[in-house]
C-alpha positions in Angstrom: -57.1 47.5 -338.7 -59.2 47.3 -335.4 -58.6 44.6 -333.2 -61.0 42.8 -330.5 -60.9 39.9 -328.3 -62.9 36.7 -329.1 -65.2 37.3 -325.8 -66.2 40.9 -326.8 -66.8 39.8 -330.3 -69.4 36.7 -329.5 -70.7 39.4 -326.7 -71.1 42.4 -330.0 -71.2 40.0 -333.0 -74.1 42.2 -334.1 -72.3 45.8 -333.7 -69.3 44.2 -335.0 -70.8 43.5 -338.2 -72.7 46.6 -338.1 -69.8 48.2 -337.7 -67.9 46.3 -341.0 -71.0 46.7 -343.2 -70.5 50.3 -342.7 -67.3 51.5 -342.6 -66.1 48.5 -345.3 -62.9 48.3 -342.5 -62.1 44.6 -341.5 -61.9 43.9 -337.6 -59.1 41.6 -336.7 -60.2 38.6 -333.7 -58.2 37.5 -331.4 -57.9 34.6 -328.2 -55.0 34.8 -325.9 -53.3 37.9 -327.5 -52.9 36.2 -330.7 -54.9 37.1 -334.2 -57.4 34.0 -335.1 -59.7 35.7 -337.4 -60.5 38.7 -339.8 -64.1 39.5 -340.2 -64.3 41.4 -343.5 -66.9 43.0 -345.0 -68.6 40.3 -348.2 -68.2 41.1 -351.8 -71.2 40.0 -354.1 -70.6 37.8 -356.6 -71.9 39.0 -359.9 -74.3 36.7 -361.6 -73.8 35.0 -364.4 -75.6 33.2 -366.9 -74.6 29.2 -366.5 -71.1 27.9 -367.1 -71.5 29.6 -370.3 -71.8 33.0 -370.0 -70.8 35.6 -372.9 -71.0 32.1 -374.6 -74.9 31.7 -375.2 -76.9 34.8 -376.6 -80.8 35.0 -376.5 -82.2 36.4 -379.6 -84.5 39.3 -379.5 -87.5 37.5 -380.6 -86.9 34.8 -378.0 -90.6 34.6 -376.2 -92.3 35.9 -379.7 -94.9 33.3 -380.6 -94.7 30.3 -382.6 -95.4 30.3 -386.0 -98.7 27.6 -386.8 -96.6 25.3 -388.1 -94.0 25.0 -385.3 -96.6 24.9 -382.6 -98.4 21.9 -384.6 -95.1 19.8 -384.5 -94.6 20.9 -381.0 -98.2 20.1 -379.6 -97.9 16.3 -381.3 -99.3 17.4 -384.9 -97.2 16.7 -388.4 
């Protein structure tokens, strides 16, 4: 793991990361000789539908239109 001091990381910050994005290798920071921080390259967070997800399905017909009926009750009618 590459290591760099805390001056020439705030004086690169953008080659650093540069740097992490592409090779995926974290960079170790340090003050005074001694390791403070680990700049790592981010892992996405996959998506997911809610707290429920794998738990609520959407069926196929989801955005199909209303039958007459259904849209009556829904626009107020009986």
């Amino acid at each position: 793991m590459r290591t760099t001091t805390s001056t020439e990381a705030k004086a690169r910050l953008n080659a650093l990361l540069a740097e992490v994005a592409a090779t995926g290798e974290p960079v170790t920071i340090t003050t005074h000789g001694k390791p403070v921080a680990i700049l790592s390259p981010a892992t996405p967070t996959p998506r997911r539908f809610g707290q429920l997800a794998g738990k609520v399905t959407i069926p196929d017909d989801f955005d199909a239109p209303l039958d007459p009926t259904e849209l009556a009750l829904w626009e107020g009618g009986e």
